[in-house]
N, CA, C and O atoms as a MOPAC input file, in Angstrom:
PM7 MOZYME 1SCF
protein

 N      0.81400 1    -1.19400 1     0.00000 1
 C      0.00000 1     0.00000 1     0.00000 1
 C      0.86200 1     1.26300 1     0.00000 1
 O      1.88300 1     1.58400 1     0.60800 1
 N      0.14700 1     1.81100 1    -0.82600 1
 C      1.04300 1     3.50200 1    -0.69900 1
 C      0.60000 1     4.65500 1    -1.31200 1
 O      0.57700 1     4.86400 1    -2.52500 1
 N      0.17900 1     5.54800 1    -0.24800 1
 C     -0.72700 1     6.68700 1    -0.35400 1
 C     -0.58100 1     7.37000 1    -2.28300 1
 O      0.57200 1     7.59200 1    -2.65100 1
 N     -1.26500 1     7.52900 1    -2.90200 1
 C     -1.53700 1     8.33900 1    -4.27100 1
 C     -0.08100 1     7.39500 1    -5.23200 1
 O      0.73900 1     7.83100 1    -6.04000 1
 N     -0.28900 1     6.02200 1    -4.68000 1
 C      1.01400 1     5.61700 1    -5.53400 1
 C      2.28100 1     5.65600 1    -6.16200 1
 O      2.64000 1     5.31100 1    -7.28800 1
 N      3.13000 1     6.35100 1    -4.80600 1
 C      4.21600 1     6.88800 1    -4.56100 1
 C      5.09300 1     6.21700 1    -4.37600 1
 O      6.17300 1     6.36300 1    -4.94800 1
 N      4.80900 1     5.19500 1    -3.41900 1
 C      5.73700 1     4.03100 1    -2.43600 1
 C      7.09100 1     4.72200 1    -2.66700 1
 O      7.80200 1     4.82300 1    -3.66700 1
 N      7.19500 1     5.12500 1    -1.50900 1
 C      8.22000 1     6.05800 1    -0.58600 1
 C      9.22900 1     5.10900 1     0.20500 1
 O     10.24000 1     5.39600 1     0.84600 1
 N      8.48800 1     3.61900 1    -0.11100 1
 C      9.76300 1     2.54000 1     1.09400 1
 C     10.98300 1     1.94100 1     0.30600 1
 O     10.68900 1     2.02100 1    -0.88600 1
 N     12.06500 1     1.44900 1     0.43700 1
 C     13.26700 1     1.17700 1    -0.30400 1
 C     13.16200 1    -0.33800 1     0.81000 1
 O     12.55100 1    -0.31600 1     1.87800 1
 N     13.63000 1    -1.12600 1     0.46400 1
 C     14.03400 1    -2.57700 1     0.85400 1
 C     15.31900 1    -2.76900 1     0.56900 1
 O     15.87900 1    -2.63300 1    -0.51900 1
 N     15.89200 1    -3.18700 1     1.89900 1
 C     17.63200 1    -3.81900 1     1.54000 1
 C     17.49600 1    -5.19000 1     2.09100 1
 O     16.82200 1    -5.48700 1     3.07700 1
 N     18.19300 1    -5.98700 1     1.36800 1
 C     18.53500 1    -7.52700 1     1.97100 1
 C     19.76100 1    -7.39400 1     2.30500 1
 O     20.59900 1    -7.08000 1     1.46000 1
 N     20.05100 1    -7.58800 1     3.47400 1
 C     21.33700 1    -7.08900 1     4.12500 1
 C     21.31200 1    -9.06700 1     4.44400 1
 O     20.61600 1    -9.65400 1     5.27200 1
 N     22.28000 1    -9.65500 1     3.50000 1
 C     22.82600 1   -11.22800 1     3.42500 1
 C     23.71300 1   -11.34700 1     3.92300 1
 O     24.52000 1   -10.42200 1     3.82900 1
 N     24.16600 1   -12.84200 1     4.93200 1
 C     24.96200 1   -12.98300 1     5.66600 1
 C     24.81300 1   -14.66400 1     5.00200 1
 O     25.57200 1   -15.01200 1     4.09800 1
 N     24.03200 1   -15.37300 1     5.41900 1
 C     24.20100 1   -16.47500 1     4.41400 1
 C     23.08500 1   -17.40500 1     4.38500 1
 O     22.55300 1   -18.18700 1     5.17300 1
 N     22.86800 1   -16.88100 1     2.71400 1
 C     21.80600 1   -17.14300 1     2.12500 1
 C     21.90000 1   -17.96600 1     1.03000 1
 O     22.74900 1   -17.50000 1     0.27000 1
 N     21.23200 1   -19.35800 1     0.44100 1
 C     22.02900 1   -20.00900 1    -0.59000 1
 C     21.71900 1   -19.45000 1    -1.77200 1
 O     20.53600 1   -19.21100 1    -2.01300 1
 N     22.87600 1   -19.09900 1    -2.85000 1
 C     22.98700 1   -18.88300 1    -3.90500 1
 C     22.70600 1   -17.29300 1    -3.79400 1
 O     21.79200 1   -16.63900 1    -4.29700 1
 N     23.76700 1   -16.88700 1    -2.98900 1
 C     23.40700 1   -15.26100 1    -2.86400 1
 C     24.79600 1   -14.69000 1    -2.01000 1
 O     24.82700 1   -14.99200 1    -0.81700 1
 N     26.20400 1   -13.70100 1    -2.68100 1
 C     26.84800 1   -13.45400 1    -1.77500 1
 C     27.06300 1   -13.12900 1    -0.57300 1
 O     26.38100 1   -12.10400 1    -0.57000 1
 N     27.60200 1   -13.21300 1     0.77000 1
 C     26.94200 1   -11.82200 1     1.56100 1
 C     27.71200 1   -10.60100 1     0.92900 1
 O     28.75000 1   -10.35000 1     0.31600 1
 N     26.35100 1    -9.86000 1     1.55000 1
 C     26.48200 1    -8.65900 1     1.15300 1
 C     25.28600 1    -7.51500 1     1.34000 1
 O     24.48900 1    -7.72700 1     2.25500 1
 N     25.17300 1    -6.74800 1     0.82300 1
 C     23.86600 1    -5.43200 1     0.84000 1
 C     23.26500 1    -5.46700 1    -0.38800 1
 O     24.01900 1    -5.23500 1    -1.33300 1
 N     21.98700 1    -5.71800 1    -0.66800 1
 C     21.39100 1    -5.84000 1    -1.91300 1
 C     19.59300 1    -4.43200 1    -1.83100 1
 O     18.51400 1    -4.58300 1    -1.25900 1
 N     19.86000 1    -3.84800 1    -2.26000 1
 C     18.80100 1    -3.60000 1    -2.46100 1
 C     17.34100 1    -3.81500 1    -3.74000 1
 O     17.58000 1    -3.62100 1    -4.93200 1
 N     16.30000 1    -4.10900 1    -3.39800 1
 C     15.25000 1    -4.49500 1    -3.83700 1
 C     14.58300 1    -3.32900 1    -5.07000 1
 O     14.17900 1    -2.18000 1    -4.89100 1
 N     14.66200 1    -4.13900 1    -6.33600 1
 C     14.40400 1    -3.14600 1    -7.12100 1
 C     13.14600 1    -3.76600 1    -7.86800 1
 O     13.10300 1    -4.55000 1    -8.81600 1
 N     11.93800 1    -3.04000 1    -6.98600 1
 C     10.38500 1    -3.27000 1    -7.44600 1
 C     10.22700 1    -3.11600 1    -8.76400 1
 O      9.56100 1    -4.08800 1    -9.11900 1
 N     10.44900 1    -2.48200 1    -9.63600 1
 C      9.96200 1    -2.42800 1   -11.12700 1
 C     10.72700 1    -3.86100 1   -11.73000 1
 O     10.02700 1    -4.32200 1   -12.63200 1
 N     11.49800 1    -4.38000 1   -11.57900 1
 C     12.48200 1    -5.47100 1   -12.18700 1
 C     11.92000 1    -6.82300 1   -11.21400 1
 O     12.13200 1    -7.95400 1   -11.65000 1
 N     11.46600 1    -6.71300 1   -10.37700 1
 C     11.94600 1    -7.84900 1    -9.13900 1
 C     13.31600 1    -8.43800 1    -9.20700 1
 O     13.52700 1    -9.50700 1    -9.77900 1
 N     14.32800 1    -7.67200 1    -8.56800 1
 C     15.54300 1    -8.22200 1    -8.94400 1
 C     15.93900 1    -7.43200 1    -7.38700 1
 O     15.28300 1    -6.65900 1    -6.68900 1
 N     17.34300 1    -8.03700 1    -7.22600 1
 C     18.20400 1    -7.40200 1    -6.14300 1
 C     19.12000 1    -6.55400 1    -6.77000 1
 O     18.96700 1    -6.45600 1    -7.98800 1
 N     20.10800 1    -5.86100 1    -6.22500 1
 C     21.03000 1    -4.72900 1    -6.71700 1
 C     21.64200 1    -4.79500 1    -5.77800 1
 O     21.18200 1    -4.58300 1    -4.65600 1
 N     23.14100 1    -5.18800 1    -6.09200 1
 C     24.16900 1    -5.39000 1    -5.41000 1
 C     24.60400 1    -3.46500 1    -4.52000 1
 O     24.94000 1    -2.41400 1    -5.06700 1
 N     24.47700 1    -3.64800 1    -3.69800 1
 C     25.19100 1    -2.51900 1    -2.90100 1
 C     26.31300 1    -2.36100 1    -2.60100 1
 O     27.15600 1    -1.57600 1    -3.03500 1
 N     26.39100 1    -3.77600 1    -1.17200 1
 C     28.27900 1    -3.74100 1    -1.03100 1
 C     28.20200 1    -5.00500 1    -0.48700 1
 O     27.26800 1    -5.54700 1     0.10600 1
 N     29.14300 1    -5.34700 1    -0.72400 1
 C     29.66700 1    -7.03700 1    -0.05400 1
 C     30.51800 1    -7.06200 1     0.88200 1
 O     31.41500 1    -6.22000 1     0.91600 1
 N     30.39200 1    -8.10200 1     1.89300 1
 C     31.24600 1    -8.32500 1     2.73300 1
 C     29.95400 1    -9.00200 1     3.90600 1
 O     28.93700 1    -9.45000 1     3.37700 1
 N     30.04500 1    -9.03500 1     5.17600 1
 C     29.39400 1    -9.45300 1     6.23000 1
 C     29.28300 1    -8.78500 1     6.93000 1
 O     30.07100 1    -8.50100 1     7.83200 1
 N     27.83500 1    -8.16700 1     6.60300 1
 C     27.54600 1    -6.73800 1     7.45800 1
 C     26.65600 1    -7.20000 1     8.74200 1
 O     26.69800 1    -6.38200 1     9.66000 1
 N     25.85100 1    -8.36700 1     8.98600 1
 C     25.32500 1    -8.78100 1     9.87800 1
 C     25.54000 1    -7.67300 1    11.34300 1
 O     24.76100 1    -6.94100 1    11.95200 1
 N     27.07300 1    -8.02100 1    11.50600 1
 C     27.53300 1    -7.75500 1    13.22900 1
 C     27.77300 1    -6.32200 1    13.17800 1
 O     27.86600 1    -5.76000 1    14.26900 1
 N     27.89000 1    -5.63000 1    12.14000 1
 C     27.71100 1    -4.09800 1    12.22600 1
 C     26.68200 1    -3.84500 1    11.96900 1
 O     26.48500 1    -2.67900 1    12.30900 1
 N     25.46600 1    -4.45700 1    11.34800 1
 C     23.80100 1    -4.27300 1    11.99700 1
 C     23.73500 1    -4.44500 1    13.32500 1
 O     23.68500 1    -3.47500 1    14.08000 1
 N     23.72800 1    -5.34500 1    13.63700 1
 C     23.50900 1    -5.89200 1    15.23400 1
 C     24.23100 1    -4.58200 1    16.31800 1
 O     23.84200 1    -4.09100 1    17.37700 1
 N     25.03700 1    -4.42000 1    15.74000 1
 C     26.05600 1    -3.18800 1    16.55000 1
 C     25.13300 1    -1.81700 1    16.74400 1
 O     24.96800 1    -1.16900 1    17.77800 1
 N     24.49100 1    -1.54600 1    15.19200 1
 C     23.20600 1    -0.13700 1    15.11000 1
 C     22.61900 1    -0.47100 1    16.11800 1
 O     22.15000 1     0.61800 1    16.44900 1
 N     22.17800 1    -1.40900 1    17.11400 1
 C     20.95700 1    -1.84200 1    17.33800 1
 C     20.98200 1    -1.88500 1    18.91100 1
 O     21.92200 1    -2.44500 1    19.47500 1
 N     19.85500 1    -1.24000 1    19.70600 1
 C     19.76800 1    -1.42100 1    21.05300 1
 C     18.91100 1    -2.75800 1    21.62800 1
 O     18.32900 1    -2.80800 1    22.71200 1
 N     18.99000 1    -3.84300 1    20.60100 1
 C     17.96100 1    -4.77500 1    20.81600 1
 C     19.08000 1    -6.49900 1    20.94000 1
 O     19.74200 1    -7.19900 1    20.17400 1
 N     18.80400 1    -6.48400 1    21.98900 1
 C     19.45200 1    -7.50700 1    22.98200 1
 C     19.11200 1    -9.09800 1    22.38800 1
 O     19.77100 1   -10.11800 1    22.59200 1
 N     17.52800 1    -8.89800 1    21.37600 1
 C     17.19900 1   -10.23200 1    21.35900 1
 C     17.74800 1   -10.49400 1    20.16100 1
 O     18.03000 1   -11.67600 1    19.96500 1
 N     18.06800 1    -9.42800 1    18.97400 1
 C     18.84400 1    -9.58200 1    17.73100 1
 C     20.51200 1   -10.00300 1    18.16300 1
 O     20.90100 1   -11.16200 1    18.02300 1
 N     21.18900 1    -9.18600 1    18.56300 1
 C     22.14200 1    -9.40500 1    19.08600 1
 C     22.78700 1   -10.76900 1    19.94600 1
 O     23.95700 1   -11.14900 1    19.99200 1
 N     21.81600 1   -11.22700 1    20.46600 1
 C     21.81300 1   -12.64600 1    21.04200 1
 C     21.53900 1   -14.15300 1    20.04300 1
 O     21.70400 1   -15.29200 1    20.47900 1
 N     21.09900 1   -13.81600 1    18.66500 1
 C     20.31400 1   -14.42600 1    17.93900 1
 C     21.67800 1   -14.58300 1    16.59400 1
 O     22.59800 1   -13.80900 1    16.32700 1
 N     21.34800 1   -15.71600 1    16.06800 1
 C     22.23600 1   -15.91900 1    14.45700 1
 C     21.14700 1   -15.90300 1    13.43300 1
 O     20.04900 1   -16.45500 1    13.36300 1
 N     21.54800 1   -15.41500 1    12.97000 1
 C     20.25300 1   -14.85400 1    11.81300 1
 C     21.24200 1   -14.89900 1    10.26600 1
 O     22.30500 1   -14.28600 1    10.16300 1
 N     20.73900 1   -15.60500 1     9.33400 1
 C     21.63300 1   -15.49800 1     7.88100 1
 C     21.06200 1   -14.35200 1     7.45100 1
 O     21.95000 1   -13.86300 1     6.75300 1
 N     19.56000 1   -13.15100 1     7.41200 1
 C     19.56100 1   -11.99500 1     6.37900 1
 C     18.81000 1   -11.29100 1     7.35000 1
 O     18.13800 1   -11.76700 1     8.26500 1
 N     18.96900 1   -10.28000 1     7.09700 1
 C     17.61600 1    -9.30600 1     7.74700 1
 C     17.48800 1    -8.58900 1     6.57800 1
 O     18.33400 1    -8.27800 1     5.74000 1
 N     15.84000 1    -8.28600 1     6.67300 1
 C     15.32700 1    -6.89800 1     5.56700 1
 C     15.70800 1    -5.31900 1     6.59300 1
 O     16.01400 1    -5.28900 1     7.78500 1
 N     15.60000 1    -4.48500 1     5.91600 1
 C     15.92000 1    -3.24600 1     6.30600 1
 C     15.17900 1    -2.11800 1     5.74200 1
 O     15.71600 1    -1.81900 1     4.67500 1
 N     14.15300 1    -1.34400 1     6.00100 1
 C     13.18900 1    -1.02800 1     5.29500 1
 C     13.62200 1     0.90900 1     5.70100 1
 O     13.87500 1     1.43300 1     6.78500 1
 N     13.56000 1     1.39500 1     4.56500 1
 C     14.16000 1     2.81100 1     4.59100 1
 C     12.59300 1     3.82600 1     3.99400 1
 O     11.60300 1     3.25000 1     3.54200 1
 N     12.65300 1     4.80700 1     4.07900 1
 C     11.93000 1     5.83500 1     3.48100 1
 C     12.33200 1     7.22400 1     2.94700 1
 O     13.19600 1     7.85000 1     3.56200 1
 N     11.82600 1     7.69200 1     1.96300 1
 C     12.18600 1     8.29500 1     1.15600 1
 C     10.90500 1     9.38800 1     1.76100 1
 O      9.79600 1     9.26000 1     1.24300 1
 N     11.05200 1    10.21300 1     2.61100 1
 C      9.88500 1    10.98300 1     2.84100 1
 C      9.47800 1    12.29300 1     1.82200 1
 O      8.36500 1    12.73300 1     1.53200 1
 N     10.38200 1    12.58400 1     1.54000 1
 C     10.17100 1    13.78100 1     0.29100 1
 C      9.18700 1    13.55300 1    -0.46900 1
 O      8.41200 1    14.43500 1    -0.83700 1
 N      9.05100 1    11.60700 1    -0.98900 1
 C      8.23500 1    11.47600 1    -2.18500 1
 C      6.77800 1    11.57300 1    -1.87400 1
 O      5.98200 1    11.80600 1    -2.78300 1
 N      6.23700 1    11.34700 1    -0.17600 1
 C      5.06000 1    11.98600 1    -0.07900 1
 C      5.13400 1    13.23100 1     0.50400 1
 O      3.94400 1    13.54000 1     0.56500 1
 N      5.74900 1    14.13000 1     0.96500 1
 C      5.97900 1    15.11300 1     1.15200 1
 C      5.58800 1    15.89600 1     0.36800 1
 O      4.87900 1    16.83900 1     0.71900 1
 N      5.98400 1    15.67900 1    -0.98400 1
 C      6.00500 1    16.55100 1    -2.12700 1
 C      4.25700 1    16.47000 1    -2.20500 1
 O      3.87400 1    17.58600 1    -2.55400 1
 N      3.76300 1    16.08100 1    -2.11900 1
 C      2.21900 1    15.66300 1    -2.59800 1
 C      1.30300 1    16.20700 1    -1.31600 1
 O      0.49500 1    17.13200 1    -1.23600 1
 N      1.73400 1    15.32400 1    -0.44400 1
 C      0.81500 1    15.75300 1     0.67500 1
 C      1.13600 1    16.63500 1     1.81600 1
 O      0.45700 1    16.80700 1     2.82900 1
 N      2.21700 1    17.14400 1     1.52000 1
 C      2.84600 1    18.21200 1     2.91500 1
 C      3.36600 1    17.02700 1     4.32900 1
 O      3.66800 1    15.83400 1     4.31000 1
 N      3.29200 1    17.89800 1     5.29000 1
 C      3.70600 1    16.76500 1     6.46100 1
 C      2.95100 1    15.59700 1     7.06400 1
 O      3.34700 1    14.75300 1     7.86800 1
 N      1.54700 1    15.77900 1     6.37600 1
 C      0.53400 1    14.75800 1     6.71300 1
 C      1.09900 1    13.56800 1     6.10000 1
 O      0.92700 1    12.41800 1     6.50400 1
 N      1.90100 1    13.98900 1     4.92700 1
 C      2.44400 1    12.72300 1     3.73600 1
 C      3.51300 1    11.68500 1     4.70200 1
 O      3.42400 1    10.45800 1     4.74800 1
 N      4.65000 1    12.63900 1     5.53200 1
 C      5.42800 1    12.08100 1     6.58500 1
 C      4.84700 1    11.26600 1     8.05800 1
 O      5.16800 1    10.15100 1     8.47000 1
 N      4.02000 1    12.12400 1     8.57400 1
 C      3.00800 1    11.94400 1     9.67300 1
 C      2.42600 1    10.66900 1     9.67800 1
 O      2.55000 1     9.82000 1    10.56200 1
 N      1.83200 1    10.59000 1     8.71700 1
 C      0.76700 1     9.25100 1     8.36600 1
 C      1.21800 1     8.42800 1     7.13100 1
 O      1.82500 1     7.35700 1     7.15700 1
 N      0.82700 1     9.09900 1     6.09400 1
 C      1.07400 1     8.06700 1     4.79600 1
 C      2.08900 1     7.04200 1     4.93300 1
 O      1.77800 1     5.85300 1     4.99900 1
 N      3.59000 1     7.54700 1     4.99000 1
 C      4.29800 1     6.51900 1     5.19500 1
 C      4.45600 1     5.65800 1     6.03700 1
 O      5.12000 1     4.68900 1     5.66900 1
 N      3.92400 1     5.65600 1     7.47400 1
 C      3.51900 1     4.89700 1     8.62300 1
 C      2.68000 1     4.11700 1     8.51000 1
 O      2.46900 1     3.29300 1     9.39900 1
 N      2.10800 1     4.15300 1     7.60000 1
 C      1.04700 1     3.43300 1     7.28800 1
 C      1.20500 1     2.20700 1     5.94300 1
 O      0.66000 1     1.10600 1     5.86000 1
 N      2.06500 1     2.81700 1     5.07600 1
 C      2.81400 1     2.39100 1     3.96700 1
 C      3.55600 1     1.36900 1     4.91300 1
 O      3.40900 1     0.15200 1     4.80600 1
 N      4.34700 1     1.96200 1     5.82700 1
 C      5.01000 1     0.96700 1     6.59900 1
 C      4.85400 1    -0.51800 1     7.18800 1
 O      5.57000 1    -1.51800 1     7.21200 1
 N      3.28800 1    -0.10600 1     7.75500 1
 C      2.71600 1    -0.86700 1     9.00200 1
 C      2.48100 1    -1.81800 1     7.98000 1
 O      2.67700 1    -2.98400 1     8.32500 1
 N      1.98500 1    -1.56400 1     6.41200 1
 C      1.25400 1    -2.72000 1     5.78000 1
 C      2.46600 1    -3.65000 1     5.60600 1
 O      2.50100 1    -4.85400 1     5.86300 1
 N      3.53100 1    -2.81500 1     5.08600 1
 C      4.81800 1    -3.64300 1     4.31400 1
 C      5.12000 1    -4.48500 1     5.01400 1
 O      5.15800 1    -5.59600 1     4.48600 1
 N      5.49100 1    -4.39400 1     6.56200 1
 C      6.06400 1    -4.99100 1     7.61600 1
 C      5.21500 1    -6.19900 1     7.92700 1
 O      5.65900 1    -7.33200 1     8.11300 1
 N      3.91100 1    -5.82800 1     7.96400 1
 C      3.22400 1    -6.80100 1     7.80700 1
 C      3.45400 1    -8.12900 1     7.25600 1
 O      3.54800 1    -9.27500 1     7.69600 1
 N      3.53800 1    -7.25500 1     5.56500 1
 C      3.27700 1    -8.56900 1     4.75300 1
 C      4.83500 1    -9.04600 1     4.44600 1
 O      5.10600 1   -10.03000 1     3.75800 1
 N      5.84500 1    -8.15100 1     5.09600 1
 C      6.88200 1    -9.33900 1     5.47200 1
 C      7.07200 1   -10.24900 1     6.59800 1
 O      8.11900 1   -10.89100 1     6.68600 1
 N      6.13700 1   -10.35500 1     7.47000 1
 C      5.93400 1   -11.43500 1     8.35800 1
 C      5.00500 1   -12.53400 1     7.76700 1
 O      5.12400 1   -13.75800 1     7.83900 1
 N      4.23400 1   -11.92800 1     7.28100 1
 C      3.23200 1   -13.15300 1     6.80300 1
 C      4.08300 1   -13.75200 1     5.58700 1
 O      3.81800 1   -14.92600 1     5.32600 1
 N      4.97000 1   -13.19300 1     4.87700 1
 C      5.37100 1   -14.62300 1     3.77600 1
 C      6.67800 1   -15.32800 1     4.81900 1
 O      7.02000 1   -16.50600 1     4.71300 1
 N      7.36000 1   -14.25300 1     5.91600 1
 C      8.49600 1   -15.06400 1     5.92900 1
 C      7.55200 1   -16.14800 1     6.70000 1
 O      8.34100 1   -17.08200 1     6.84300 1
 N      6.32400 1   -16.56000 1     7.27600 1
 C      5.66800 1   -17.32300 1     8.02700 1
 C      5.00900 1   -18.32800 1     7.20900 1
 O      4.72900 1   -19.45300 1     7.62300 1
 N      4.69600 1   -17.76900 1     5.68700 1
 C      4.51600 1   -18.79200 1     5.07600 1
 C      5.82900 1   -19.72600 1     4.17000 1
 O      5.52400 1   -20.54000 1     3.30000 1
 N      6.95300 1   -19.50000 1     4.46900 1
 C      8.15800 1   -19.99800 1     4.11900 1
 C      8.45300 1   -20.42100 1     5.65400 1
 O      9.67500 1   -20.34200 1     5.78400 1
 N      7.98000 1   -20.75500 1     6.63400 1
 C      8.42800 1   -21.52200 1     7.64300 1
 C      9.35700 1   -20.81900 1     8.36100 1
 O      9.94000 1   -21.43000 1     9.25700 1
 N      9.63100 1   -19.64200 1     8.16200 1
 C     10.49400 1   -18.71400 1     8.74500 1
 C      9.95100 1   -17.65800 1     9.77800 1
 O      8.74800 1   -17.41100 1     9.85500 1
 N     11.14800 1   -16.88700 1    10.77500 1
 C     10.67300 1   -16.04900 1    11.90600 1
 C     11.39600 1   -14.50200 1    11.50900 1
 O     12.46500 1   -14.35500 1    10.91500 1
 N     10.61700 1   -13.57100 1    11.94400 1
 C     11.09400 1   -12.26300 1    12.17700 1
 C     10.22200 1   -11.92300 1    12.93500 1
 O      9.16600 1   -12.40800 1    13.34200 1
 N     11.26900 1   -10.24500 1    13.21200 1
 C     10.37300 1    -9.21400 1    14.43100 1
 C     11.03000 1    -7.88200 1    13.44600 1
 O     11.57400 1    -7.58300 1    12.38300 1
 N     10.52000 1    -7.41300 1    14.67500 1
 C     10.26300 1    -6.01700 1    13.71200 1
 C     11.67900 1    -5.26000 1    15.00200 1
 O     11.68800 1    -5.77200 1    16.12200 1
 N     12.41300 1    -4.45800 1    14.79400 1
 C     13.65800 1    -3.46000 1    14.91300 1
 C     13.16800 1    -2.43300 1    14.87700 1
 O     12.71300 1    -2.14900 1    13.76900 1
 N     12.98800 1    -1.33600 1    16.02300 1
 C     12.93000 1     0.26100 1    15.61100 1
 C     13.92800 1     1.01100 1    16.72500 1
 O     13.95100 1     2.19000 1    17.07600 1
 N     14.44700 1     0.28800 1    16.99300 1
 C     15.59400 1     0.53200 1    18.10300 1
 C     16.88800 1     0.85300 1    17.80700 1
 O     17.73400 1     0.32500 1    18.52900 1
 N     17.37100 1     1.77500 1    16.70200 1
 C     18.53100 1     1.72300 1    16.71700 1
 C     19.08700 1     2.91300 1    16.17300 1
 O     18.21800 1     3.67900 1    15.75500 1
 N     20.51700 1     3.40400 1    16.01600 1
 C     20.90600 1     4.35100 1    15.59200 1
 C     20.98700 1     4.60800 1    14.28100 1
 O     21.68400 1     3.89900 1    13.55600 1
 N     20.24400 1     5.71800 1    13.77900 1
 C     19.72000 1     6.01000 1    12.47900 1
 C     20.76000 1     6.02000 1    11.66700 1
 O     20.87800 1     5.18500 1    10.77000 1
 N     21.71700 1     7.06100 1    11.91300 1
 C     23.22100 1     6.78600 1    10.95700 1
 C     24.08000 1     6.24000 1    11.07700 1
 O     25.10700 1     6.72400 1    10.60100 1
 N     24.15900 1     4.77400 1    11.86100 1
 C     24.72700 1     3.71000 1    12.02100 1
 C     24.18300 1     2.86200 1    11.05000 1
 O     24.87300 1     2.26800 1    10.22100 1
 N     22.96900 1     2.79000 1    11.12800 1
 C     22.34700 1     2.29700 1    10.05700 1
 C     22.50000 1     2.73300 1     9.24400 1
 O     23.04700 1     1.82700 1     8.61500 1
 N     22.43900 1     3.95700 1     8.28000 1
 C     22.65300 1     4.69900 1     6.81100 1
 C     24.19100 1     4.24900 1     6.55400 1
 O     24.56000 1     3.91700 1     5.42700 1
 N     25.19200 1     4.26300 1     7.84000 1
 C     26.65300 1     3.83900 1     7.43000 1
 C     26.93800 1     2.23900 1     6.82700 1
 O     27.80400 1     1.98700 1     5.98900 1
 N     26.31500 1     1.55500 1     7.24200 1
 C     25.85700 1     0.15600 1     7.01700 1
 C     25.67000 1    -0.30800 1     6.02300 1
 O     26.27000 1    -1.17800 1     5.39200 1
 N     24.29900 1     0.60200 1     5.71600 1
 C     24.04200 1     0.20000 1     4.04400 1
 C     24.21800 1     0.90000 1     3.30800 1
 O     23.43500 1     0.77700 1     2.36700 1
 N     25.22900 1     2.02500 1     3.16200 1
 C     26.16900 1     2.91300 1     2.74500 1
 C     25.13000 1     4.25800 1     1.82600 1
 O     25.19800 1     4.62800 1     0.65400 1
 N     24.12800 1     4.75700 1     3.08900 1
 C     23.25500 1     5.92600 1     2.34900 1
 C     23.26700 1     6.76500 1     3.02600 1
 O     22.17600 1     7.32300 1     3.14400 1
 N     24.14800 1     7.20200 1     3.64500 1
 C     24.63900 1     8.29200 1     4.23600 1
 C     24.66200 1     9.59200 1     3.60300 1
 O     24.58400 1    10.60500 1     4.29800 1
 N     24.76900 1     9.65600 1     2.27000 1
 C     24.46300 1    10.79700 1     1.63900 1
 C     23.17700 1    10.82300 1     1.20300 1
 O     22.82200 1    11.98000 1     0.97600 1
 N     22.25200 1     9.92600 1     0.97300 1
 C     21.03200 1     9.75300 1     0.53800 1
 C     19.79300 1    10.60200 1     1.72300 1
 O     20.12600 1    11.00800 1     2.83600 1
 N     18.36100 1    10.71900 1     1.14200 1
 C     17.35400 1    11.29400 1     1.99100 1
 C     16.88400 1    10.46300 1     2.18100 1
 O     15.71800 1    10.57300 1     1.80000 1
 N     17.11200 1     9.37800 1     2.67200 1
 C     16.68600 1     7.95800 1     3.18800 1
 C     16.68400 1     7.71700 1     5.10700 1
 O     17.78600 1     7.69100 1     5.65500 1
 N     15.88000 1     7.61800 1     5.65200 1
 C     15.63300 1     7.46100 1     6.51600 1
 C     14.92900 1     5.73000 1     6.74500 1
 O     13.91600 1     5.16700 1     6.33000 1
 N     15.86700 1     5.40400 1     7.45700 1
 C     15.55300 1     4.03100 1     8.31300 1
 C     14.55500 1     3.54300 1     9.03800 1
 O     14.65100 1     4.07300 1    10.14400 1
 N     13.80200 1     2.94200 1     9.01800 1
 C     12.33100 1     2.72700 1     9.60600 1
 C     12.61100 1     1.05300 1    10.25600 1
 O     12.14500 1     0.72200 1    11.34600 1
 N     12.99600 1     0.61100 1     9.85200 1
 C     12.76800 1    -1.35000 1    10.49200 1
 C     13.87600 1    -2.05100 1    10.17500 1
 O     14.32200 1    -1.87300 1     9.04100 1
 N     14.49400 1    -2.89000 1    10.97800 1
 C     15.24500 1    -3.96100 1    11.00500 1
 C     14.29200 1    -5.07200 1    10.90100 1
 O     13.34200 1    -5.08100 1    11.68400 1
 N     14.45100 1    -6.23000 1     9.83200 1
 C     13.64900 1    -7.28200 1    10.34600 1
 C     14.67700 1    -8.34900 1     9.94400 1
 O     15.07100 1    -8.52600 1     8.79100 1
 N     15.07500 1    -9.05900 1    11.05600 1
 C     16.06900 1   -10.29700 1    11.31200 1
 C     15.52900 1   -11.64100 1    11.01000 1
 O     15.09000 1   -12.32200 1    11.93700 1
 N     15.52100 1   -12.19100 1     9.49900 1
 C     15.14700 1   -13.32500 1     9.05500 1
 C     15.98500 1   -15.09900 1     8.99900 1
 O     16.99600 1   -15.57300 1     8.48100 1
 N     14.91000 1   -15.57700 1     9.81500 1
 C     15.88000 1   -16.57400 1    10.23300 1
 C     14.84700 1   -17.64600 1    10.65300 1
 O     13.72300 1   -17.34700 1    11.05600 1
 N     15.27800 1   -18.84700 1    10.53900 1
 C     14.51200 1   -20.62600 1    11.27800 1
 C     14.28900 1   -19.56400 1    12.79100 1
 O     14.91400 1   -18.64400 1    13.31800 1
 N     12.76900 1   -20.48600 1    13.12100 1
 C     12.01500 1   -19.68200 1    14.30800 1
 C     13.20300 1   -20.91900 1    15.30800 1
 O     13.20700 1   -20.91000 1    16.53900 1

């Protein structure tokens, strides 16, 4: 879902080990369904590091999603109501319906809003970008 058909959310697969997939930072490119290589290496433990959440950190997890926003793109349309609501809402659905497939693939996540915003942007290297960080979700056997 996404207010006047904007979708303002960005998806990263932040891979640690996944079969037939380097680790690395991939972001999700909706018009293609494809991934897009970002950066490689094993970013897992410098996620976990962004993060004030004890139960990630305690946990081995091969990928987490990482869900960012682009607030400008409802901004531009709807003023601050576009920030306020639209994308929170854009959010709440997305997050959603990434629990319900990783649940129908036999898999567990939670949802992350605990952590340092430009620890995170350093991570998945958008530090210069107007991307703002919204969710960690740590995908992994329940």
């Amino acid at each position: 879902p996404a207010a006047g058909g904007l979708y303002p959310l960005e998806f990263y697969l932040v891979a640690e080990k996944v079969d037939s997939l380097k680790s690395g930072i991939y972001r999700y490119n909706w018009k293609e369904h494809s991934l897009i290589p970002v950066k490689s290496g094993s970013p897992i433990e410098a996620l976990k590091d962004a993060t004030y959440s004890s139960s990630f950190r305690s946990v081995e997890v091969p990928a987490c999603i990482v869900v960012t926003a682009l607030y400008s793109v409802t901004i531009s349309k709807y003023g601050d109501r576009g920030m306020e609501r639209y994308v929170c809402m854009a959010m709440g659905g997305s997050g959603q319906n990434i629990h319900l497939q990783a649940e129908a693939l036999g898999l567990g996540t939670f949802i992350i809003g605990a952590f340092l915003d430009e620890n995170v942007k350093q991570v998945l290297g958008i530090e210069a970008s107007n991307e703002e960080p919204l969710y960690i979700m740590p995908i992994g056997k329940k």
